[in-house]
N, C-alpha and C positions, 0 to 999 in steps of 0.2 A: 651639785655642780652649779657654780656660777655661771649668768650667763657671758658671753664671749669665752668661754674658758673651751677647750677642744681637746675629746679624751682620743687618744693612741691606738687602734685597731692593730693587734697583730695579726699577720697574718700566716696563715700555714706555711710550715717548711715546705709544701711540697709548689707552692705558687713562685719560686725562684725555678724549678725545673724547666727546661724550654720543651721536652717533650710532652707535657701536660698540656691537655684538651677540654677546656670549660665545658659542664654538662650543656646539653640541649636543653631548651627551654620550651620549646615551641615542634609539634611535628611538622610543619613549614623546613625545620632544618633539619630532619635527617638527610642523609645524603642517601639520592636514589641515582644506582647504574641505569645508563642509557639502555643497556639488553634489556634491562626487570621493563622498563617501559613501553618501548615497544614489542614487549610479549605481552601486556596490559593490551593492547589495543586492539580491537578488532580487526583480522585481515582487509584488506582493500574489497571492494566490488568494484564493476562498472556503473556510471550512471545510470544506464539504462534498468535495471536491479531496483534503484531509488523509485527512479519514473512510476515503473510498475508496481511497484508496493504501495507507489501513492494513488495510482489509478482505479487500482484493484480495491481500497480501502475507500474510496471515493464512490467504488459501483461501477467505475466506467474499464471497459475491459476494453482494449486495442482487441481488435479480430480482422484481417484484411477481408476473412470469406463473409464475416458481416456486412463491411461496405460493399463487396461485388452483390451480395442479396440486396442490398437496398435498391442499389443501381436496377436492378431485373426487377425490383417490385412488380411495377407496373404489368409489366407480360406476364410474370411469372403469376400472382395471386387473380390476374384476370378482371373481373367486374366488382370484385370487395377490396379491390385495391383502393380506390376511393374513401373507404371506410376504414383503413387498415393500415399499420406501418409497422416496419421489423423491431422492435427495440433492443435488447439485448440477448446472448449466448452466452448461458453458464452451465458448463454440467452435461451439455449435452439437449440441454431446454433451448428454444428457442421461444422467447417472448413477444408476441403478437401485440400490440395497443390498439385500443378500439375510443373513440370519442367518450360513447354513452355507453349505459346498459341495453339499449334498441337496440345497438349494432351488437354488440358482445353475445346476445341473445340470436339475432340472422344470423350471424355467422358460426358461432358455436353448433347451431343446429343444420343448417343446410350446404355453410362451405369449406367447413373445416377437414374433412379428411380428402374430400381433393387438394387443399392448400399445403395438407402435409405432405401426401404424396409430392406435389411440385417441388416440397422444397425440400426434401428426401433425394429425389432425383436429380438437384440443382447442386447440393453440399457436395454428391461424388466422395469425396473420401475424407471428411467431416462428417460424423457420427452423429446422425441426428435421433435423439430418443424418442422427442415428442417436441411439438408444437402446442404453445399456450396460447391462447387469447386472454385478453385483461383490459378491464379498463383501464385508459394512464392517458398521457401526452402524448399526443401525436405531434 
């Protein structure tokens, strides 16, 4: 073939039809029903669902009867309140924080089962198993 010379492509009898449909190329172009889709997606939640899955994965758990114990600390745990603060409720635990291993060691041995008693009788109808002490952040 010379150049400028331009050979003739025929093309199929069937590309005169108007009901013919060029293949897809690409899965970008299938066509998807709106039902198949939104059967694809996951039901709705409320925010609130999100919040908590991200608290809860954080460590940090909403508890109202946590904040009202903090709030009573002071009365409720008595003279190691000083030394001591609520941290978190999971399970039925309740987590004590202590500064040092000094305090964690006094109160482990001389005020911890009155302290659980108090906060036994303080929970009322929150299930308290046990009471931890630990060193951590006060």
């Amino acid at each position: 073939m010379k150049q400028g010379q331009h050979t003739k492509i025929e093309l199929p009898a069937w590309s005169d039809d108007p009901d013919y449909e060029a293949p897809l190329r690409a899965a970008s172009q299938l066509p998807i029903a709106p039902e198949v889709y939104e059967r694809r997606r996951p039901p709705e939640k409320p925010m609130s669902v999100a919040v908590d899955a991200v608290l809860k994965r954080l460590g940090i758990e909403a508890s109202p009867w946590l904040e009202r114990l903090a709030e009573a600390w002071p009365e409720l745990a008595g003279p190691v309140a000083q030394k001591c603060k609520p941290g978190k409720f999971v399970d039925g635990i309740l987590y004590v924080y202590v500064a040092n291993s000094i305090d964690l060691y006094t109160i482990r041995r001389s005020a911890l089962p009155a302290l659980e008693r108090a906060v036994k009788e303080f929970a009322g109808d929150v299930e308290v198993r046990q009471v931890r002490v630990t060193v951590g952040q006060r």
